[in-house]
gemmi code that builds the backbone of each chain (N, CA, C; Angstrom):
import gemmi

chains = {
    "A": [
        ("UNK", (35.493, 106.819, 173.978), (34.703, 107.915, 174.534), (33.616, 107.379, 175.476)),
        ("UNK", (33.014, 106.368, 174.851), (31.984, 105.604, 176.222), (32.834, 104.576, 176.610)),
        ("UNK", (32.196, 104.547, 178.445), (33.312, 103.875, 178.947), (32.804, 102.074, 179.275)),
        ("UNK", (32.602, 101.506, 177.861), (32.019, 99.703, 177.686), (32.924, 98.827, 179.261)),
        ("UNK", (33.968, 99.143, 179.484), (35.058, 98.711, 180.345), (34.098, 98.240, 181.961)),
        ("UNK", (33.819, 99.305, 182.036), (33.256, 99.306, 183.459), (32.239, 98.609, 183.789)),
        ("UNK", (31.582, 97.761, 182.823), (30.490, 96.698, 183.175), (30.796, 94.994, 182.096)),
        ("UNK", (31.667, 95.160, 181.993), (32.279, 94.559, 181.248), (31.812, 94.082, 180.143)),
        ("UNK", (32.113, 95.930, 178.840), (32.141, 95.570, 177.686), (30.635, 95.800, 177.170)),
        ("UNK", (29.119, 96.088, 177.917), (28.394, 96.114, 177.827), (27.873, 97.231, 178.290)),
        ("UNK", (26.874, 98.207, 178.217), (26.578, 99.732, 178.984), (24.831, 99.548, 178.490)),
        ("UNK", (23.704, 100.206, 179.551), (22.585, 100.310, 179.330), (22.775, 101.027, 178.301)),
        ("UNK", (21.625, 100.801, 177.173), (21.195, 101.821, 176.497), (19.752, 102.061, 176.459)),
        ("UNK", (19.121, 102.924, 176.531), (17.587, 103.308, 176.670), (16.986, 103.950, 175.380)),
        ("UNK", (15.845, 102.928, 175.153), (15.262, 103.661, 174.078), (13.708, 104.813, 174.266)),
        ("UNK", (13.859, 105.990, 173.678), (12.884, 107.094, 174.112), (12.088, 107.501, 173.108)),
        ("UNK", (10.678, 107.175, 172.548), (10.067, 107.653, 171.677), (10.580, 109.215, 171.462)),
        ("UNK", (10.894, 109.852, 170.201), (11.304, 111.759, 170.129), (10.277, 111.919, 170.231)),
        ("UNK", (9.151, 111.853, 169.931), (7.754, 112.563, 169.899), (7.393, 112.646, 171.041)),
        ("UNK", (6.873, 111.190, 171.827), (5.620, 111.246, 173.006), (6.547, 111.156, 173.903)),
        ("UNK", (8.212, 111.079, 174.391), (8.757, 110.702, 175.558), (8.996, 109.618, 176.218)),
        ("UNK", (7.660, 108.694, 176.014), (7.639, 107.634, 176.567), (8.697, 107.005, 176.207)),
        ("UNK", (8.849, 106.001, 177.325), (10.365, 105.065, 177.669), (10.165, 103.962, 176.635)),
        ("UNK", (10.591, 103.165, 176.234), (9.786, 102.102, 175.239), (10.791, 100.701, 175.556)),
        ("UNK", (11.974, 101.059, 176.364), (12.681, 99.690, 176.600), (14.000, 100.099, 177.247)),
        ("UNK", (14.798, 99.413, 177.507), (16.325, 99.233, 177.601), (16.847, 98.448, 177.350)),
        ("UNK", (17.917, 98.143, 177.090), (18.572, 96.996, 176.385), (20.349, 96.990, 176.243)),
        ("UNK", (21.082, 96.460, 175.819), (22.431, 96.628, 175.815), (23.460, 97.130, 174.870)),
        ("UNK", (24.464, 97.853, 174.742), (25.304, 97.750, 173.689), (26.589, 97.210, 173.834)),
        ("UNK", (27.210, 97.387, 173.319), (28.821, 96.856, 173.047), (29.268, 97.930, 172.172)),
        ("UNK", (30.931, 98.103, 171.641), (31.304, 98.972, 171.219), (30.509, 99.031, 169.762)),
        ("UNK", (30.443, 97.204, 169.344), (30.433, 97.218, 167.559), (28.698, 97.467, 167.704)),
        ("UNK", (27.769, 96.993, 168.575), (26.402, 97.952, 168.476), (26.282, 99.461, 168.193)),
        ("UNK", (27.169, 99.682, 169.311), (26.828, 101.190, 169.229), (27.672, 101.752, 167.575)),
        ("UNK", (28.670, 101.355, 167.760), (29.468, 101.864, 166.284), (27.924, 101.592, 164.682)),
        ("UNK", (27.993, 100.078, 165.196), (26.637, 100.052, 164.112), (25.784, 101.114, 164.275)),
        ("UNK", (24.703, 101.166, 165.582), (23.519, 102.051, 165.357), (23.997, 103.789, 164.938)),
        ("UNK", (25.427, 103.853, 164.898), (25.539, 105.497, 164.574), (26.051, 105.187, 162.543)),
        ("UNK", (26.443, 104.138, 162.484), (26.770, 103.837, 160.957), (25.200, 103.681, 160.179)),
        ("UNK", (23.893, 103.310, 161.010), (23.243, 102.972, 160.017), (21.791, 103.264, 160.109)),
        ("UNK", (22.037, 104.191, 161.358), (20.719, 105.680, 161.664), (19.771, 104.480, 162.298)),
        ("UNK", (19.847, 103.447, 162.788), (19.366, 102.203, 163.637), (19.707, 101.531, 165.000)),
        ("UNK", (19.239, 101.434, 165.266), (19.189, 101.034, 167.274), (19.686, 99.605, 166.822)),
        ("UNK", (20.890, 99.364, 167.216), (21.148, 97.854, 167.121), (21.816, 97.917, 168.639)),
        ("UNK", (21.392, 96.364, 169.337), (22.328, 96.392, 170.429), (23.176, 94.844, 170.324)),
        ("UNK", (22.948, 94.618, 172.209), (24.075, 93.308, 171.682), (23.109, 92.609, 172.586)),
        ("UNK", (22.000, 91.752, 171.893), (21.301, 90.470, 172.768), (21.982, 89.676, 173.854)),
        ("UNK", (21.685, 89.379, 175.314), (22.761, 88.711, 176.019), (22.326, 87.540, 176.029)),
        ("UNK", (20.798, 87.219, 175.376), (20.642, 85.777, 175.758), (20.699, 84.742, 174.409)),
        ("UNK", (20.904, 86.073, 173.440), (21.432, 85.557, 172.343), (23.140, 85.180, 172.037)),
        ("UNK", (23.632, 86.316, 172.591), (24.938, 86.632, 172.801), (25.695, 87.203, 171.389)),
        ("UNK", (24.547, 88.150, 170.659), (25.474, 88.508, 169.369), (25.076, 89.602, 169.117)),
        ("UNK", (25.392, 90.622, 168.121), (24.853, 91.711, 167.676), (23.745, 91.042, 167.319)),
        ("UNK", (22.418, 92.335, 168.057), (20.831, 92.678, 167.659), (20.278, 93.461, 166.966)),
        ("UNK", (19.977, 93.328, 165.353), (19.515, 94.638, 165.240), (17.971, 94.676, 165.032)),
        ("UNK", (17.925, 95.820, 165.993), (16.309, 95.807, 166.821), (15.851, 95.740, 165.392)),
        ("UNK", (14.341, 95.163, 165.158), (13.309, 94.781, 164.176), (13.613, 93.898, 163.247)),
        ("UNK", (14.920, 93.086, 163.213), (15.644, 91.967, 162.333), (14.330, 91.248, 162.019)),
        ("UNK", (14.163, 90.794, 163.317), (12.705, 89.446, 163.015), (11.421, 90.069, 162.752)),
        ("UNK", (10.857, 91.184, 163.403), (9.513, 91.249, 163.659), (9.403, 92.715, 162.393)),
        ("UNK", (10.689, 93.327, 161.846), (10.279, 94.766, 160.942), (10.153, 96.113, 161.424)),
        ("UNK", (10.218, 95.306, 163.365), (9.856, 96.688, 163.931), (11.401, 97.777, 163.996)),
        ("UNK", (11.710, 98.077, 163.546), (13.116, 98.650, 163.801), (13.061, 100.218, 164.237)),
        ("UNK", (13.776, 100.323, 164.633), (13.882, 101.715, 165.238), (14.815, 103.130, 164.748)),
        ("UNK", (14.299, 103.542, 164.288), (15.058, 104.819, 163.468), (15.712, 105.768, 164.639)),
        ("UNK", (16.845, 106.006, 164.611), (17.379, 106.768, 165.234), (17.295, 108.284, 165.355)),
        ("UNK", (17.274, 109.076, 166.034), (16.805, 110.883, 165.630), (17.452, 111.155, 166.795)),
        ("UNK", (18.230, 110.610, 168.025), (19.352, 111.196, 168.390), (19.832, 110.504, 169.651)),
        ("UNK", (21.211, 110.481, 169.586), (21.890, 109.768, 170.605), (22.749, 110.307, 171.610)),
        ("UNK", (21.999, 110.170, 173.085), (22.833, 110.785, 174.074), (23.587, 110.160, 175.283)),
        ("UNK", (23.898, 110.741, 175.997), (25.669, 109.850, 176.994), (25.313, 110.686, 178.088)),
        ("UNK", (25.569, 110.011, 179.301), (24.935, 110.554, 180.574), (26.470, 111.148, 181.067)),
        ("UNK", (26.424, 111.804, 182.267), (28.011, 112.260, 182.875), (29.010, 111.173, 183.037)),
        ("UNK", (28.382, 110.178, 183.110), (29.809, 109.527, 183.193), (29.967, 108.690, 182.331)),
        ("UNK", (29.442, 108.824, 181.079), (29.941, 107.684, 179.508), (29.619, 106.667, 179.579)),
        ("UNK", (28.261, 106.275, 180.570), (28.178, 104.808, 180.886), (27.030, 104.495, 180.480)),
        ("UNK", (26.204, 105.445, 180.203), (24.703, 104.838, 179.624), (24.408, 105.661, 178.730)),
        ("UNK", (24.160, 105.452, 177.495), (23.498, 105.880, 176.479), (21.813, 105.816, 176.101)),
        ("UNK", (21.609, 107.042, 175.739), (19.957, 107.303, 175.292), (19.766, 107.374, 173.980)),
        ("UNK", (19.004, 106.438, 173.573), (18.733, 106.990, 172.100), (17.213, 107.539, 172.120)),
        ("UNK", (16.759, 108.634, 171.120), (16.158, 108.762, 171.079), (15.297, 108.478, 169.506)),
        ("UNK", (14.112, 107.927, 169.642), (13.728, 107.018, 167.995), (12.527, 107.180, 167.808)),
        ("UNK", (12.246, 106.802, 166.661), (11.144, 106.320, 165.935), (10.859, 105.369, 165.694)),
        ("UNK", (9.639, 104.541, 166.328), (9.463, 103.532, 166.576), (8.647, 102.676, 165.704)),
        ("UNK", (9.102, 101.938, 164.511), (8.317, 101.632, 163.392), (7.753, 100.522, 163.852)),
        ("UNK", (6.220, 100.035, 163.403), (5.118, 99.300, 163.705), (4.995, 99.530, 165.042)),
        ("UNK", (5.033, 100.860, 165.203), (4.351, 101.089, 167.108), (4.363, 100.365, 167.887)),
        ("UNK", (5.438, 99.049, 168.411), (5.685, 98.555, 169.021), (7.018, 98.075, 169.469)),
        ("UNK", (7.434, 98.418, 170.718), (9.059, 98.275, 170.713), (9.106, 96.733, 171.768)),
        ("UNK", (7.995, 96.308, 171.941), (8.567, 95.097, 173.218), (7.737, 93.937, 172.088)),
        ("UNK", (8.760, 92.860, 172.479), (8.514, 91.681, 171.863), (7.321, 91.009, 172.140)),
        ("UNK", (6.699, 91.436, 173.017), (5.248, 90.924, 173.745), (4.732, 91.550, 173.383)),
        ("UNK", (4.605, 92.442, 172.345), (3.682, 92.840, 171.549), (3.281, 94.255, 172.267)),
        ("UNK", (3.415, 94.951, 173.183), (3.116, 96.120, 173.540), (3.998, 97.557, 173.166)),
        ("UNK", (3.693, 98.293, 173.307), (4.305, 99.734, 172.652), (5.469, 99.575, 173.457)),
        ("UNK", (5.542, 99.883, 174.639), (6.492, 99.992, 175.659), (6.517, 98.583, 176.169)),
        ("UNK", (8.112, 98.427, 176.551), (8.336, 97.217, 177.501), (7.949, 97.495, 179.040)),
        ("UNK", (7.362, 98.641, 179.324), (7.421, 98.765, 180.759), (5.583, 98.853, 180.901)),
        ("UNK", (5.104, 97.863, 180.509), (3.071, 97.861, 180.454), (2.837, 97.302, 181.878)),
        ("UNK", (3.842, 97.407, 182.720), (3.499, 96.861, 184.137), (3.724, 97.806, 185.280)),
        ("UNK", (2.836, 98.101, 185.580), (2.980, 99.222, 187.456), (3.033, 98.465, 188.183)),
        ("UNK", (4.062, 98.884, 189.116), (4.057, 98.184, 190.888), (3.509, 98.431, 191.705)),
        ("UNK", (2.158, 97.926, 192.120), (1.372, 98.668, 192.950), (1.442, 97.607, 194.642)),
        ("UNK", (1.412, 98.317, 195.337), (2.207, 97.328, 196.610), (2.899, 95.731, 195.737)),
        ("UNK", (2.821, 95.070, 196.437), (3.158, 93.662, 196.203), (2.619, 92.674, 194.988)),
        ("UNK", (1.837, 93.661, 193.937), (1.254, 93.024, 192.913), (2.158, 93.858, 191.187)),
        ("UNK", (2.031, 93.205, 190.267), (2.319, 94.256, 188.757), (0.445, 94.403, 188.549)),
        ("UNK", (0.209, 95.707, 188.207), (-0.591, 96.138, 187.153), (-0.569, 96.143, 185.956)),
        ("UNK", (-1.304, 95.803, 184.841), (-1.033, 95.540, 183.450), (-1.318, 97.443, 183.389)),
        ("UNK", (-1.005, 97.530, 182.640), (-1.328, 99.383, 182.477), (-1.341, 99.432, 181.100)),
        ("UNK", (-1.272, 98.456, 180.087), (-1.222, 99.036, 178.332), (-1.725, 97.543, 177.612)),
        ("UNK", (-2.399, 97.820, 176.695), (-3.006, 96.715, 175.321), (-2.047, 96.563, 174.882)),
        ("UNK", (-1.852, 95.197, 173.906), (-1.033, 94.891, 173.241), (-1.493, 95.439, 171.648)),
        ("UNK", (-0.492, 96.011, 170.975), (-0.446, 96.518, 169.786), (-0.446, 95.378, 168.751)),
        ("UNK", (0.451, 94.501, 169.180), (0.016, 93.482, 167.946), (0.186, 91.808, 168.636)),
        ("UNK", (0.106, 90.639, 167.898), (0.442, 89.262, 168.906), (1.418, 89.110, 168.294)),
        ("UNK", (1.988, 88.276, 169.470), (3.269, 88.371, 169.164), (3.387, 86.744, 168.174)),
        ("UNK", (2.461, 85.979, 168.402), (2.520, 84.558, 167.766), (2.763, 84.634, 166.125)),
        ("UNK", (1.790, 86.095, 165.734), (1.922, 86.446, 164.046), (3.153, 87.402, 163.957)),
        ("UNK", (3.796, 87.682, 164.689), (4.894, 88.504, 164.026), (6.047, 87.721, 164.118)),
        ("UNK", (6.285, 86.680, 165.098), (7.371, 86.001, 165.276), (7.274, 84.575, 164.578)),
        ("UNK", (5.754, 84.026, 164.271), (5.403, 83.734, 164.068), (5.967, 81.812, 164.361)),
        ("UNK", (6.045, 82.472, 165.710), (6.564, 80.683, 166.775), (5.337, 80.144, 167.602)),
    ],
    "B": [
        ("UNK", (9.812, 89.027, 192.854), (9.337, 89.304, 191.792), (10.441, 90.021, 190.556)),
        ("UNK", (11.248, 90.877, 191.024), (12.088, 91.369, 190.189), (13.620, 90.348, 189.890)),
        ("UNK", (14.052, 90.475, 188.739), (15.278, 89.403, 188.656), (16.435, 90.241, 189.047)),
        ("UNK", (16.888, 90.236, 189.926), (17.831, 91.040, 190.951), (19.179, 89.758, 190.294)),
        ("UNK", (18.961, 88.105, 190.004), (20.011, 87.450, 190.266), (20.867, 87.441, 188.677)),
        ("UNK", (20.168, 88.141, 187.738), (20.073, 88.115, 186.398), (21.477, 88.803, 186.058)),
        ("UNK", (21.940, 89.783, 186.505), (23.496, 90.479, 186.575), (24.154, 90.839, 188.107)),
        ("UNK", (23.669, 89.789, 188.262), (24.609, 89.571, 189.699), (24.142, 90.214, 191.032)),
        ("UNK", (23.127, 90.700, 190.682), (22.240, 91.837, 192.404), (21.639, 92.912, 191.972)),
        ("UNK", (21.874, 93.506, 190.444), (21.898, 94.833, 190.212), (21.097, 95.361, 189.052)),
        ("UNK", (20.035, 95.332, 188.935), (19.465, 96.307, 187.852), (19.517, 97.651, 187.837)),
        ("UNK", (19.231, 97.825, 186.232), (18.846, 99.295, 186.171), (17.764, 99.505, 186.608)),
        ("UNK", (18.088, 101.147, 187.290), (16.568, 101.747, 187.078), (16.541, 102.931, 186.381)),
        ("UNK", (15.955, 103.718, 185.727), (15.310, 104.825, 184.633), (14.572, 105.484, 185.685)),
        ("UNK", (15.450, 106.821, 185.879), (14.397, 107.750, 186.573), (13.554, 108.783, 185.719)),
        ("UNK", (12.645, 108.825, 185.269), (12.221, 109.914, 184.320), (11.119, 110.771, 184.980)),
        ("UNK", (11.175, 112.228, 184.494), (10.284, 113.173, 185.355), (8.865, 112.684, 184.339)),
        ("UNK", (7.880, 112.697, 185.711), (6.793, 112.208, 185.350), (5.760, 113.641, 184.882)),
        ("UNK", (6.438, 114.536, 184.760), (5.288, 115.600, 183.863), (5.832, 115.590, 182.849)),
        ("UNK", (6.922, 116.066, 182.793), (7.758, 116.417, 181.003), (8.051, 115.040, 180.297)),
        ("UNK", (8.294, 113.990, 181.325), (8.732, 112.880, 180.336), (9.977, 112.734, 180.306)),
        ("UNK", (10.922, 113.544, 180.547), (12.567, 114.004, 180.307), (13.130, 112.073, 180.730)),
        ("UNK", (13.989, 111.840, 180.496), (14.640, 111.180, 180.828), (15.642, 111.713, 181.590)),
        ("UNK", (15.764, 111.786, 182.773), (16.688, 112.435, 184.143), (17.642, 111.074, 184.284)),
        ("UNK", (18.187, 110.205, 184.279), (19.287, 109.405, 184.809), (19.019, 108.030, 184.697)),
        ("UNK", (19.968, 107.102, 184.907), (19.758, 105.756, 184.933), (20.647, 105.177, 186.343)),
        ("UNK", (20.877, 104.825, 187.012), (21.180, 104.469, 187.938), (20.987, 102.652, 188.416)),
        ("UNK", (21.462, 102.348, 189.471), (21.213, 100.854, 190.087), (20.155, 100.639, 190.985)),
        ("UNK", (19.830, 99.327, 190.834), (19.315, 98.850, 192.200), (19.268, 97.418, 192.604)),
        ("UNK", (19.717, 97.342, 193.559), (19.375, 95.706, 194.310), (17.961, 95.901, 195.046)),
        ("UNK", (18.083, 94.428, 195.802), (16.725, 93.889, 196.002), (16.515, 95.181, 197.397)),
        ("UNK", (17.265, 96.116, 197.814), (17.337, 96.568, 199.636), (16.746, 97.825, 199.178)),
        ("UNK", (17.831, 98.406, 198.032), (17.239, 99.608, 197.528), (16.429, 99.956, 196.590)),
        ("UNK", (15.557, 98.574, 196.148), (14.078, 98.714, 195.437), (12.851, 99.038, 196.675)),
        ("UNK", (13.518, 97.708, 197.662), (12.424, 97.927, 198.485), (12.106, 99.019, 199.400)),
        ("UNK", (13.532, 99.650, 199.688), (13.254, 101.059, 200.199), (13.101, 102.222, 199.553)),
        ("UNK", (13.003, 101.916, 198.136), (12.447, 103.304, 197.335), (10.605, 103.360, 197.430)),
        ("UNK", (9.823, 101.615, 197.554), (9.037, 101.389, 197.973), (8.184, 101.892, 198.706)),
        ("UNK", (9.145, 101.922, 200.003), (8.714, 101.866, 201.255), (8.434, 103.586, 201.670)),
        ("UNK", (9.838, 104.173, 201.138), (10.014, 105.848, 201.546), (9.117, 106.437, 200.345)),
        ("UNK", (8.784, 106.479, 199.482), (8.258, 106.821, 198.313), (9.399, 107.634, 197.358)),
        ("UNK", (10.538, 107.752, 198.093), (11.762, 108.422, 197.573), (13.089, 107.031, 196.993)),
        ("UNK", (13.368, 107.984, 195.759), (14.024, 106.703, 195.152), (15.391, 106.783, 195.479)),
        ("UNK", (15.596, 105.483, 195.870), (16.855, 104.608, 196.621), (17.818, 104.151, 195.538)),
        ("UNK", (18.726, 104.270, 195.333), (19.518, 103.373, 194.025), (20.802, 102.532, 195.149)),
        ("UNK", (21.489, 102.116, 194.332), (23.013, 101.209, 194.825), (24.077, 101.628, 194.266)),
        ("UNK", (24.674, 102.704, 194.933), (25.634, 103.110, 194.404), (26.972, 102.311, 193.617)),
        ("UNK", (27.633, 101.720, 192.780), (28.241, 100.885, 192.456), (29.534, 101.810, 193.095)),
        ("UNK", (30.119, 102.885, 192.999), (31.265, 103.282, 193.223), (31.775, 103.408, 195.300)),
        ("UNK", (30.486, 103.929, 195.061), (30.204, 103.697, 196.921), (29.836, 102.198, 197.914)),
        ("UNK", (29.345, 101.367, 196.971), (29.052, 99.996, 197.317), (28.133, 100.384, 198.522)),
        ("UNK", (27.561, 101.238, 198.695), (26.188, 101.289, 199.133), (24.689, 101.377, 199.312)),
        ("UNK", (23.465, 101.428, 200.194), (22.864, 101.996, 199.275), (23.259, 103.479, 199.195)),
        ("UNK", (22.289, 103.876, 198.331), (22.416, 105.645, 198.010), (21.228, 106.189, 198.057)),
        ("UNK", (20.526, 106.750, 199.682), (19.710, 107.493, 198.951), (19.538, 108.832, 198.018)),
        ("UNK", (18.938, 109.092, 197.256), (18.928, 110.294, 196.353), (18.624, 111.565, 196.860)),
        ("UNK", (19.974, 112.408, 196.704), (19.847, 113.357, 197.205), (20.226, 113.861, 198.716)),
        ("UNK", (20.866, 112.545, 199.363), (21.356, 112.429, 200.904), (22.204, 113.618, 201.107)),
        ("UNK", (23.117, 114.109, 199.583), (24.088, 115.267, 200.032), (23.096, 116.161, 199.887)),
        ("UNK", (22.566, 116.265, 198.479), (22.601, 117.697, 197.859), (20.952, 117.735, 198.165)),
        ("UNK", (20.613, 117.294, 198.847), (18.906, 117.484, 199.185), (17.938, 116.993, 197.705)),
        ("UNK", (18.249, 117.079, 196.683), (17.962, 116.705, 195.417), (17.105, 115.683, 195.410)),
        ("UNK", (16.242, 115.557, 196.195), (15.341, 113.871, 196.024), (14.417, 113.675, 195.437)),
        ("UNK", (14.530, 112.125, 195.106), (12.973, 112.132, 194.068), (12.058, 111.505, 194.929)),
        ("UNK", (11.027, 112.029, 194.454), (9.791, 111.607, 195.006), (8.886, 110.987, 193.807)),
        ("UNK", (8.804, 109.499, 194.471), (8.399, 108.719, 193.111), (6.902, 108.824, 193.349)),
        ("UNK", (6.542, 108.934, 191.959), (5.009, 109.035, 191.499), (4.646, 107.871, 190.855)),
        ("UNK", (5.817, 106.638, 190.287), (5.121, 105.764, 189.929), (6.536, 104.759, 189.713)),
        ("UNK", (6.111, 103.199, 189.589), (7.456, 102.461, 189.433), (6.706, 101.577, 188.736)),
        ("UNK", (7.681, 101.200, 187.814), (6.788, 100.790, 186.434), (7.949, 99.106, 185.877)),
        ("UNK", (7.668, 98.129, 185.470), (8.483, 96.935, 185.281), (8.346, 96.534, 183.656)),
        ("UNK", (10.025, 96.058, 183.001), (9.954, 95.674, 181.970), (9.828, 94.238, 181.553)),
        ("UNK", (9.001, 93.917, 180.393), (8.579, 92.519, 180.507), (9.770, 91.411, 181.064)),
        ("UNK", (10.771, 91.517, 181.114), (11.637, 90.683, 181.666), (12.074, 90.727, 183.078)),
        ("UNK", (10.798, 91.408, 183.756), (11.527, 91.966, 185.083), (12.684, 92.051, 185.359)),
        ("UNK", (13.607, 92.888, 184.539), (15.017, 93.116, 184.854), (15.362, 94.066, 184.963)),
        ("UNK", (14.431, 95.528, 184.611), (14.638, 96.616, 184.586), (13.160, 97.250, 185.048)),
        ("UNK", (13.756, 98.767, 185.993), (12.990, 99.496, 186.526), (12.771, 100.963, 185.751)),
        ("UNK", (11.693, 101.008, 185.958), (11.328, 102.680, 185.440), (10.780, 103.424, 186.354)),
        ("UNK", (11.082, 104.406, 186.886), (10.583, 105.407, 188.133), (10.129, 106.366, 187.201)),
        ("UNK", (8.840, 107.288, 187.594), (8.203, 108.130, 187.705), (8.632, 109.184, 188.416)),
        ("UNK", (9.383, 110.584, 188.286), (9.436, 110.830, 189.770), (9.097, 112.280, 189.618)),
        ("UNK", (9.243, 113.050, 190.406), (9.176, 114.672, 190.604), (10.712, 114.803, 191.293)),
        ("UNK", (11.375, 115.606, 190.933), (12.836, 115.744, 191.213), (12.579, 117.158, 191.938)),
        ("UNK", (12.965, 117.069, 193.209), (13.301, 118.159, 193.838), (14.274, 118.703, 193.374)),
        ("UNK", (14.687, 120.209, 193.602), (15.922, 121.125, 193.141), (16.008, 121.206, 191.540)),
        ("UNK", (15.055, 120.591, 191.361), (15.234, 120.762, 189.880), (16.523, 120.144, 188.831)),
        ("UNK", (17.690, 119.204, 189.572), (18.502, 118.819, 188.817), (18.533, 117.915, 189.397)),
        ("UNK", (18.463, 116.703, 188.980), (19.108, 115.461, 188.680), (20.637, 114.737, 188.950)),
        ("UNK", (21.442, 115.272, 188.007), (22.813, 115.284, 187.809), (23.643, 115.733, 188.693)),
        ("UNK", (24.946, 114.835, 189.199), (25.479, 115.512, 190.737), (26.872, 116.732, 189.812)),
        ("UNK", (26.172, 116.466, 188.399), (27.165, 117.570, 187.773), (26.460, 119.213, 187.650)),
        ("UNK", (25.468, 119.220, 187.997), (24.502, 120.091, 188.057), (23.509, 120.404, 186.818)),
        ("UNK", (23.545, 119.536, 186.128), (22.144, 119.542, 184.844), (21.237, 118.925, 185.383)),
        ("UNK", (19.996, 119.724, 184.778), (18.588, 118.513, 184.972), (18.605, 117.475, 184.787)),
        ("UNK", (19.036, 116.737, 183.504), (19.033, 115.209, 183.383), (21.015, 115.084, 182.880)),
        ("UNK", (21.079, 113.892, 183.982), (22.533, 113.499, 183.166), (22.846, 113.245, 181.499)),
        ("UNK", (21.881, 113.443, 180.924), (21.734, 113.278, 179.425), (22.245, 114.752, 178.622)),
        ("UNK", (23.296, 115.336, 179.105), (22.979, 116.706, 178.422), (24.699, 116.489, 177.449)),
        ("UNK", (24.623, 115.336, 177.182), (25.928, 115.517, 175.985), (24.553, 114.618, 174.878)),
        ("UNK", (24.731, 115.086, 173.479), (24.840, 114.761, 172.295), (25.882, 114.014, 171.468)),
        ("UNK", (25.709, 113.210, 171.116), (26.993, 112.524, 170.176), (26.290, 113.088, 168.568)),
        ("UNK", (27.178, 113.562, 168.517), (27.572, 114.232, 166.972), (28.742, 114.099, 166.229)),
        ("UNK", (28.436, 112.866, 165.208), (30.065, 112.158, 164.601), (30.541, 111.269, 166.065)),
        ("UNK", (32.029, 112.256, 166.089), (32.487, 111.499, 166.858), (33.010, 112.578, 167.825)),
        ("UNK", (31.682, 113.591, 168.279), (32.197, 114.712, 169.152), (30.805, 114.664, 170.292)),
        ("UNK", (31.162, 115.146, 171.619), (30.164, 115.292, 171.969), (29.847, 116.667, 171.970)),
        ("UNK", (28.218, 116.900, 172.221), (27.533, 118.230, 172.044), (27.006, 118.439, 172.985)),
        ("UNK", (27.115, 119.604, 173.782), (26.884, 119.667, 174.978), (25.254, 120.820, 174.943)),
        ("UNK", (24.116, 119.691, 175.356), (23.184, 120.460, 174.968), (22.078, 121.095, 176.089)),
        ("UNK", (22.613, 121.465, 177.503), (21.977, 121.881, 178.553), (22.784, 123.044, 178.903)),
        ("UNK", (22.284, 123.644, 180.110), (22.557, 124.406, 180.864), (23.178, 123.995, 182.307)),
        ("UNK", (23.575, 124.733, 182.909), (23.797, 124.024, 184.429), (22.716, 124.728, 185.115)),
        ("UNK", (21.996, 123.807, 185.921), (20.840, 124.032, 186.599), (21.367, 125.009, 188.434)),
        ("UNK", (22.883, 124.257, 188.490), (23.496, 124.626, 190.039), (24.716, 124.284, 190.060)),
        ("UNK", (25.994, 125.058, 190.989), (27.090, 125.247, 190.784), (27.415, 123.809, 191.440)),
        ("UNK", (28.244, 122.569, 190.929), (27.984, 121.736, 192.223), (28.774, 121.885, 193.521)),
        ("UNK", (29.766, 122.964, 192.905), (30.984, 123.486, 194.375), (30.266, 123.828, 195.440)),
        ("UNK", (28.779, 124.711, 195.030), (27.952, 125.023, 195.856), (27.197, 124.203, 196.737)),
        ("UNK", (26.922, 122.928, 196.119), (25.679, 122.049, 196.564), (26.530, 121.224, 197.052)),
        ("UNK", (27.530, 120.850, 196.901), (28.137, 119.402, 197.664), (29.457, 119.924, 198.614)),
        ("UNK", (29.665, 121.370, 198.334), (30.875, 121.752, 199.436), (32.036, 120.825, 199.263)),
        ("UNK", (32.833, 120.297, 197.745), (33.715, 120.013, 197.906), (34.854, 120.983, 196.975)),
    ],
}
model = gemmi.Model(1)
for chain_id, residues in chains.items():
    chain = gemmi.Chain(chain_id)
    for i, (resn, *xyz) in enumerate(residues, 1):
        res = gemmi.Residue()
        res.name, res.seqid = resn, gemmi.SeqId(i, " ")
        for name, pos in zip(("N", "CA", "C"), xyz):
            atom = gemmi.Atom()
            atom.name, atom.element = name, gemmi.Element(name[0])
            atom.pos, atom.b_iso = gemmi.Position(*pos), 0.0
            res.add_atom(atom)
        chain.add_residue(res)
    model.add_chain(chain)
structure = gemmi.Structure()
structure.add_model(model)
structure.setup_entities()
């Protein structure tokens, strides 16, 4: 039903706070991610620089509860929409992975970090 | 600044309406059609099926007008801000290409059609 084929085997998936909207990341799936995150009400994807099934909050606790999953017109990108446990979905410690604006030729920091990332990963 | 070489030329970008929050589409971009979403304040993607750029809305007048462009800590992915003219998004005629639900193993079709597209694209 989603079409993994067309990027070979891999499709965006986007994660969307249900409450506030905000975007909080993107990241990848594969068939056995996505099959996981609908088997186990959890956002798991497929790490590429890991190269294996991810399931989001493994290391850090932060995991992401699922509350609903959607498919754009053409089966190629999936939305989940979640609950974002320990209020932080980016590994750098901020709520959102997107704490950077493009303002001409520079990034803007635009968000605090929620927690460090040195004590949760603790590397 | 952005990693354009990371999947071969092509990131995502996340267009989301910047009042409601909606998540409206996910789409491409290379390094030509970041910089001319930039430049026009209207967002540019890369069409993968057309192998061009694409600006948004070139048929159906439908354009976004970005209010903000936002970067994920891995600079690999884009998030647009935008105000969507015509009110739909989708060249299927919904506001956001997001209007299927996965339920089990069915989809749920949870929008309206915003515009006929026989109407808007004359094919």
């Amino acid at each position: 039903m989603i079409d993994f084929d067309k990027s070979g085997g891999l499709v965006p998936a986007i994660a969307q706070d249900a409450d506030t909207g905000e975007v909080l990341m993107l990241a990848w799936m594969d068939q056995e991610a996505y099959e996981e995150t609908l088997r186990t009400g959890q956002a798991c994807y497929y790490s590429r620089s890991r190269g294996r099934l991810w399931r989001k909050g493994e290391e850090s606790g932060h995991v992401q509860e699922v509350r609903g999953v959607f498919i754009d017109c053409d089966a190629d990108t999936i939305l989940l929409k979640v609950h974002q446990v320990g209020e932080a979905a980016c590994h750098e410690g901020y709520r959102s992975c997107f704490f950077r604006k493009v303002e001409g030729d520079q990034f803007q920091m635009i968000a605090e970090r929620v927690f460090d990332p040195r004590q949760v990963y603790k590397k």
